[in-house]
KENU-281851 format. One record per residue (C-alpha): residue in three letters; x, y, z. Coordinates in pm, whole numbers, padded with zeros to 5 digits. Layout:
ALA:X:Y:Z
...
//
This chain:
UNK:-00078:00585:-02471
UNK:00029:00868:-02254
UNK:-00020:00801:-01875
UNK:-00002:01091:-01642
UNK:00028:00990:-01267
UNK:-00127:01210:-01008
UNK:00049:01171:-00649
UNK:-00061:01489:-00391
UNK:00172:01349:-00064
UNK:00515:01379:00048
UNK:00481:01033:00167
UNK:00684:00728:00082
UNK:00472:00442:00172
UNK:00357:00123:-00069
UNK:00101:00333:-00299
UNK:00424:00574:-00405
UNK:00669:00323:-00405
UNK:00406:00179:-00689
UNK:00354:00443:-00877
UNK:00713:00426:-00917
UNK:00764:00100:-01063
UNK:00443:00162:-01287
UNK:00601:00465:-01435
UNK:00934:00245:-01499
UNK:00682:-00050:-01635
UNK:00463:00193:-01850
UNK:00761:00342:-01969
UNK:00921:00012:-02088
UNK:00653:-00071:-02291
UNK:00692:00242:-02480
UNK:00434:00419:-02291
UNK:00444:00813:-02226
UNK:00409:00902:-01892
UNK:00446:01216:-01689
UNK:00413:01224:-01308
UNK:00248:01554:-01130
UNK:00319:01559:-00771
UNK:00426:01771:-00451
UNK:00773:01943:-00503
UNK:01013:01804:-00301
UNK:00814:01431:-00182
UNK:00943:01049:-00241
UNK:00762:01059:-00612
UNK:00912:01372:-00716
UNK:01290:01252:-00600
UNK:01230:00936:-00734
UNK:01055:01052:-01098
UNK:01310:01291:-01136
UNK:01583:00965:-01162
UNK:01370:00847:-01455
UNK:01285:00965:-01871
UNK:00897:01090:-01725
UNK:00853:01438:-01749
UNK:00768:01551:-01416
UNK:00546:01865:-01336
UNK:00610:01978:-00946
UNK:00394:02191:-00696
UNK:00367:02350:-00375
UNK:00218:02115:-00148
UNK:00090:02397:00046
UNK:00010:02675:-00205
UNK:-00162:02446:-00439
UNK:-00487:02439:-00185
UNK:-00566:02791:-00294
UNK:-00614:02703:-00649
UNK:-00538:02961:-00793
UNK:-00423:03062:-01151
UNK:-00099:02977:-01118
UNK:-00160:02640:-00971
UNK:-00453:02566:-01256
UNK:-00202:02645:-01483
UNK:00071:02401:-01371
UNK:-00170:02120:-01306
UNK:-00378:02170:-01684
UNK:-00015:02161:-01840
UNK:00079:01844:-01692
UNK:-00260:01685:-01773
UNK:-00257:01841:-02132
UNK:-00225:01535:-02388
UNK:-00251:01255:-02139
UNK:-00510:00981:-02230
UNK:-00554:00958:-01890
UNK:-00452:01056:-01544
UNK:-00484:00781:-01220
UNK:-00523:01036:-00911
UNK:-00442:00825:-00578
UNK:-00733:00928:-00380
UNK:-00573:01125:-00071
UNK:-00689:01305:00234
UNK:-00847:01619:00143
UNK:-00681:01954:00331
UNK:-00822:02301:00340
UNK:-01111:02258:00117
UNK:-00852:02090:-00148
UNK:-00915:01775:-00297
UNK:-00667:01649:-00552
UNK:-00899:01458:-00799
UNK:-01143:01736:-00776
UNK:-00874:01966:-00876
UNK:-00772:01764:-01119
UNK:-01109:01733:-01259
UNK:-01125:02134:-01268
UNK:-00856:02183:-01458
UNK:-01010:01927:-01755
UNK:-01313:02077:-01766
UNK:-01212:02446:-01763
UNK:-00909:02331:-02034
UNK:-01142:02109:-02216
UNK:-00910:01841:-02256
UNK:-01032:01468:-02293
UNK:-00810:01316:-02075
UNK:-00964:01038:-01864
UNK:-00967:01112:-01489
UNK:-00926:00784:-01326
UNK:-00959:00854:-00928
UNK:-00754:00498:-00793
UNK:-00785:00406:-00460
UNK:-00785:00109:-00204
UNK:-00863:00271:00102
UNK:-01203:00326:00228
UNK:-01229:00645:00505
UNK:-01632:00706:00551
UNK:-01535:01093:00556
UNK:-01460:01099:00241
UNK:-01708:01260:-00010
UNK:-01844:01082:-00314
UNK:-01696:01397:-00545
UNK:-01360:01280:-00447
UNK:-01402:00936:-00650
UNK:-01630:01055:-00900
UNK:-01611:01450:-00924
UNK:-01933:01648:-00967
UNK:-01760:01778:-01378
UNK:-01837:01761:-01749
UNK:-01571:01531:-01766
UNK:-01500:01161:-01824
UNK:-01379:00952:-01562
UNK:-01365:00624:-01427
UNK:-01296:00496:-01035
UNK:-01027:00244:-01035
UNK:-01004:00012:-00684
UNK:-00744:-00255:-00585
UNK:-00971:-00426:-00405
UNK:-01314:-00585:-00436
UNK:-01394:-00466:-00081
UNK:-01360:-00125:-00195
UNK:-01524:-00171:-00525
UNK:-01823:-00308:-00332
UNK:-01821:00021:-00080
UNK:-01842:00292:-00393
UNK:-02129:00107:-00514
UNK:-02319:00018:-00247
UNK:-02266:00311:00012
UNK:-02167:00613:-00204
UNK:-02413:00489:-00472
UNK:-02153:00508:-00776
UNK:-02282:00302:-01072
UNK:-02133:-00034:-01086
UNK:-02024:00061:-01463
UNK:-01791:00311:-01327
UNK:-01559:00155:-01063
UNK:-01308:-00130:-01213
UNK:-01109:-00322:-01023
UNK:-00771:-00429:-01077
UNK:-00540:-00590:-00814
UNK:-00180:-00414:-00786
UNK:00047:-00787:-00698
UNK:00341:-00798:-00620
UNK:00694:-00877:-00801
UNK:00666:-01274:-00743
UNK:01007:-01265:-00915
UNK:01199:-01086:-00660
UNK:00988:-01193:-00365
UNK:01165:-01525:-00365
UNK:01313:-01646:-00073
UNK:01694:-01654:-00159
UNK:02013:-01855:00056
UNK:02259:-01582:-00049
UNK:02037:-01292:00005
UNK:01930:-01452:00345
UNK:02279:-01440:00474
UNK:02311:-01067:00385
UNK:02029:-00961:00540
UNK:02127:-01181:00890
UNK:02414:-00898:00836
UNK:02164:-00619:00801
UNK:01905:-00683:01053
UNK:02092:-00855:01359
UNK:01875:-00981:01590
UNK:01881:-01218:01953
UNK:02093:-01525:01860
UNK:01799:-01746:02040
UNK:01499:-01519:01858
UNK:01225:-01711:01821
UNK:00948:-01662:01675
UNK:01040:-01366:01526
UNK:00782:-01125:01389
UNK:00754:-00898:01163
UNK:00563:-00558:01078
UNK:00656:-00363:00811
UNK:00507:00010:00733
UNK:00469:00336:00872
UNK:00442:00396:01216
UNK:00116:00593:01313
UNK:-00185:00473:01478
UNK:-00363:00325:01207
UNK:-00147:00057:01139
UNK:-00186:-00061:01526
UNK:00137:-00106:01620
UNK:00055:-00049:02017
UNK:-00214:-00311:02006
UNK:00104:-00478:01823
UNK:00340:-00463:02128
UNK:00104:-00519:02401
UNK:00025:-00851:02225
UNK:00373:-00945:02232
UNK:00306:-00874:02586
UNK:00112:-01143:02604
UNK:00304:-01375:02396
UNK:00611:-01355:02577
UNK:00427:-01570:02897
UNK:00471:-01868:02629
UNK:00692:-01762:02392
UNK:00977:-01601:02632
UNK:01198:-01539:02328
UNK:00966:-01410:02126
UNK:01110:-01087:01865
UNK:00934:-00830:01707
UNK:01077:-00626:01402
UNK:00934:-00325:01339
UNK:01035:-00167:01001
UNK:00997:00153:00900
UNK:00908:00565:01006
UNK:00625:00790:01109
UNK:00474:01029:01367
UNK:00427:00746:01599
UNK:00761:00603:01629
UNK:00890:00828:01989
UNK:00539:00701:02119
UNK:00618:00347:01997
UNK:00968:00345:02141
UNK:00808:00457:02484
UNK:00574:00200:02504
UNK:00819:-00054:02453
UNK:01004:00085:02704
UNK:00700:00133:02971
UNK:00578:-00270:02935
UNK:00954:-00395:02940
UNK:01028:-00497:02583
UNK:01324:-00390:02548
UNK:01475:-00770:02463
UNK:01161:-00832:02253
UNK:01146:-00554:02003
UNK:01423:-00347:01740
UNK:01320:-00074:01549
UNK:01462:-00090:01204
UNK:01441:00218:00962
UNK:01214:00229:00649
UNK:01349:00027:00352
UNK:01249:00006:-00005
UNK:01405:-00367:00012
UNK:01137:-00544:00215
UNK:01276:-00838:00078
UNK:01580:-00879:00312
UNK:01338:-00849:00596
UNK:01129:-01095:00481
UNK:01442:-01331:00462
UNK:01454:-01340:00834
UNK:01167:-01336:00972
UNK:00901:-01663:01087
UNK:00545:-01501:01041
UNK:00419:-01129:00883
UNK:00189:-00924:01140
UNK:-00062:-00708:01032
UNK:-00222:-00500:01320
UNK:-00398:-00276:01120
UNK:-00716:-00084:01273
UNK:-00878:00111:00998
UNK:-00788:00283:00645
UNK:-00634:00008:00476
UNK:-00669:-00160:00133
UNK:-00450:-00423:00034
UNK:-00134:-00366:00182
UNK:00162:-00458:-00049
UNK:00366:-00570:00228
UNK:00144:-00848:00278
UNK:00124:-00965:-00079
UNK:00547:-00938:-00066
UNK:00549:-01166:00253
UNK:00291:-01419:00069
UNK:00500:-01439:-00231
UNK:00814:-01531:00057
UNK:00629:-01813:00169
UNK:00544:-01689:00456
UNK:00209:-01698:00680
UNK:00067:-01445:00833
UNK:-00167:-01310:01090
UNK:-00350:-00994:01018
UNK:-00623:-00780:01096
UNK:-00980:-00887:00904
UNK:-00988:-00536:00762
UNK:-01095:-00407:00428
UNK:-00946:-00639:00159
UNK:-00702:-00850:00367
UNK:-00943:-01157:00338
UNK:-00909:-01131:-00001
UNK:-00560:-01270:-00006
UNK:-00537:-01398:00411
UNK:-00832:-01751:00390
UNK:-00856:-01711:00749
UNK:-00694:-02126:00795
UNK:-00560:-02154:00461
UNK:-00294:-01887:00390
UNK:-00284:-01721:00737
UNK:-00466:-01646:01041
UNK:-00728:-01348:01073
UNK:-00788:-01131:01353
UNK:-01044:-00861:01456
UNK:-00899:-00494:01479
UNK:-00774:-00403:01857
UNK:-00785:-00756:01973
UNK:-00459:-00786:02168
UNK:-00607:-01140:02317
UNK:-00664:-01244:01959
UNK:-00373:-01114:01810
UNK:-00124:-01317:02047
UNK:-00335:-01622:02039
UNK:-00368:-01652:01635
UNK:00041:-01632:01645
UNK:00110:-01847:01938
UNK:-00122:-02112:01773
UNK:00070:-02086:01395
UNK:00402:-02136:01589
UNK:00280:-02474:01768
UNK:00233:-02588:01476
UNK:00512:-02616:01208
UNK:00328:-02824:00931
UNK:00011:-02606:00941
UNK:00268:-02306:00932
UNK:00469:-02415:00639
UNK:00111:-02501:00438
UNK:00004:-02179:00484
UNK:00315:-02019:00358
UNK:00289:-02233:00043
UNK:-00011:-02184:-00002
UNK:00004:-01764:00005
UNK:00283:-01827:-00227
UNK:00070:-02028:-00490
UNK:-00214:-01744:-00479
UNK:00072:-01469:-00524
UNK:00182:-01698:-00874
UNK:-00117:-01752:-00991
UNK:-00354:-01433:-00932
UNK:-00125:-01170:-00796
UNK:00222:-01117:-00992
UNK:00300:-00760:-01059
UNK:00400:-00805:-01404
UNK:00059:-00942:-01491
UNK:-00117:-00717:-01361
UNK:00051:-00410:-01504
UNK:-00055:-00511:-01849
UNK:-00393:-00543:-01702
UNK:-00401:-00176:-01562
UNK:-00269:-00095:-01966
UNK:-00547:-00296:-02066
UNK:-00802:-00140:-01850
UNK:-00714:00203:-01978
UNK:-00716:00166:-02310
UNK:-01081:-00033:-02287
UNK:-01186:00300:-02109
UNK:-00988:00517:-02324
UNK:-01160:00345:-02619
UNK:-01523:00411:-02498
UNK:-01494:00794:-02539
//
């Protein structure tokens, strides 16, 4: 099967970082893949370090769509069985699945478009998942949340939106002695840290990182020594560092860059926060800190219940509740035998419904059932 990967952004967040290991995975099992993306973005530097054939663009110019850039994009798609188009912002009038589906129709190839996505934005138009062409295509969600929003509110027809969870390398997300020590070495933190958070993603509003710190505002009335980690890059991060600054957390919070080894900060750190506020699917940083063993509080938000049984493997919180937020972690840290069931138990749901490996061969298996229908 030929698999050609469609990735419009620069970005280098959990969706990319996946269609990276896919490509490696779908390659490995003799697979042909080719990756079409913006010139010059995480997916392009990282393709370029594998056997895909990768077909680059202007990020900028491609919004005209004009012959040069139908060109480019019908040569990449040419031969593929199908293509899986991450469903991103629109810009300009330019949507990247609706493109995509352009260039099909006006080539007359048969490649499948499969639009993917696991975010739900109520801007977004219905062409976007399921493009108004003489084509064939198929929506593809990673969560049931979102599954149940293309039917329901954008009317889709439940025979055309799959959905297949992404998991995450149980594997590798195994709490380690050896690689604990190392990361104590990479991420030093307060000797008398305790508990110490984590949140782990790019810094911009969405992902709530202010409601974040002014819960550890909070916290720190009981839990003086609490420590927050925050991991990774984004437009937000000057605005984060003043906040910290303006409520006095200076001895509370470090900023650590992004990584593409989560792991090591998973090694050292009590409980995973998720302060999400809208736009989210089902973040693989979550599913990487379940497989750790560890709990988690985060924000009861698009398919987070799906994996967070508010009690069971974590604690669930509405969006923007800093009161909520700092009570559902104070609570987990009073008590150490509810906090170590929850871990285990997020780590027996990662084993048995959400490791990677698995459920690669059941995106393979999901495109060659739709493949096969043509």
């Amino acid at each position: 099967m030929h698999i050609c990967f469609i990735e419009d952004t620069h970005l280098h967040g959990g969706t990319q970082i996946w269609v990276a290991e896919a490509m490696r995975e779908f390659m490995g099992k003799g697979h042909e893949v080719t990756l079409l993306t913006a010139a010059g973005g995480f997916n392009a530097r990282d393709g370029a370090t594998t056997d895909a054939r990768v077909v680059t663009y202007d990020f900028d110019d491609v919004t005209s769509e004009d012959a040069k850039h139908r060109r480019i994009w019908t040569e990449a798609l040419s031969g593929a069985d199908v293509a899986v188009c991450t469903v991103h912002p629109p810009r300009a009038g330019f949507h990247c699945s609706v493109f995509a589906a352009r260039c099909i129709e006006e080539a007359g190839l048969e490649t499948l478009l499969e639009p993917k996505t696991g975010t739900i934005v109520p801007e977004y138009k219905r062409e976007f998942y399921l493009p108004q062409r003489d084509i064939r295509s198929h929506v593809i969600t990673i969560t049931d949340f979102t599954r149940r929003y293309l039917i329901e509110t954008l009317g889709i027809p439940e025979g055309g939106v799959s959905l297949v969870y992404q998991g995450t390398e149980v594997s590798r997300f195994t709490p380690d002695d050896a690689r604990r020590r190392v990361a104590e070495t990479r991420y030093p933190l307060p000797r008398d840290a305790a508990p110490i958070l984590g949140n782990v993603g790019s810094f911009e509003h969405r992902k709530g990182q202010v409601v974040l710190l002014e819960a550890v505002a909070e916290m720190r009335r009981t839990l003086p020594n609490v420590h927050l980690m925050l991991v990774g890059d984004g437009p937000d991060e000057e605005l984060l560092r003043a906040k910290v600054g303006e409520i006095g957390l200076e001895g509370n919070v470090t900023f650590f860059p992004f990584t593409r080894e989560p792991v090591h900060v998973f090694e050292v750190i009590d409980i995973l926060v998720l302060s999400s506020l809208y736009k989210e699917g089902l973040p693989n940083v979550l599913l990487e800190a379940m497989s750790m063993g560890l709990p988690v509080v985060a924000s009861r938000l698009a398919g987070i219940p799906e994996v967070v049984f508010d009690g069971r493997t974590g604690w669930l919180t509405e969006p923007g509740d800093v009161d909520g937020l700092a009570r559902a972690v104070e609570r987990l840290w009073a008590d150490p035998t509810t906090c170590r069931q929850m871990g285990s138990a997020g780590r027996d749901l990662m084993e048995r419904e959400f490791d990677k490996l698995q459920q690669f061969d059941a995106f393979l298996d999901h495109f060659a059932v739709q493949v096969a229908r043509a």
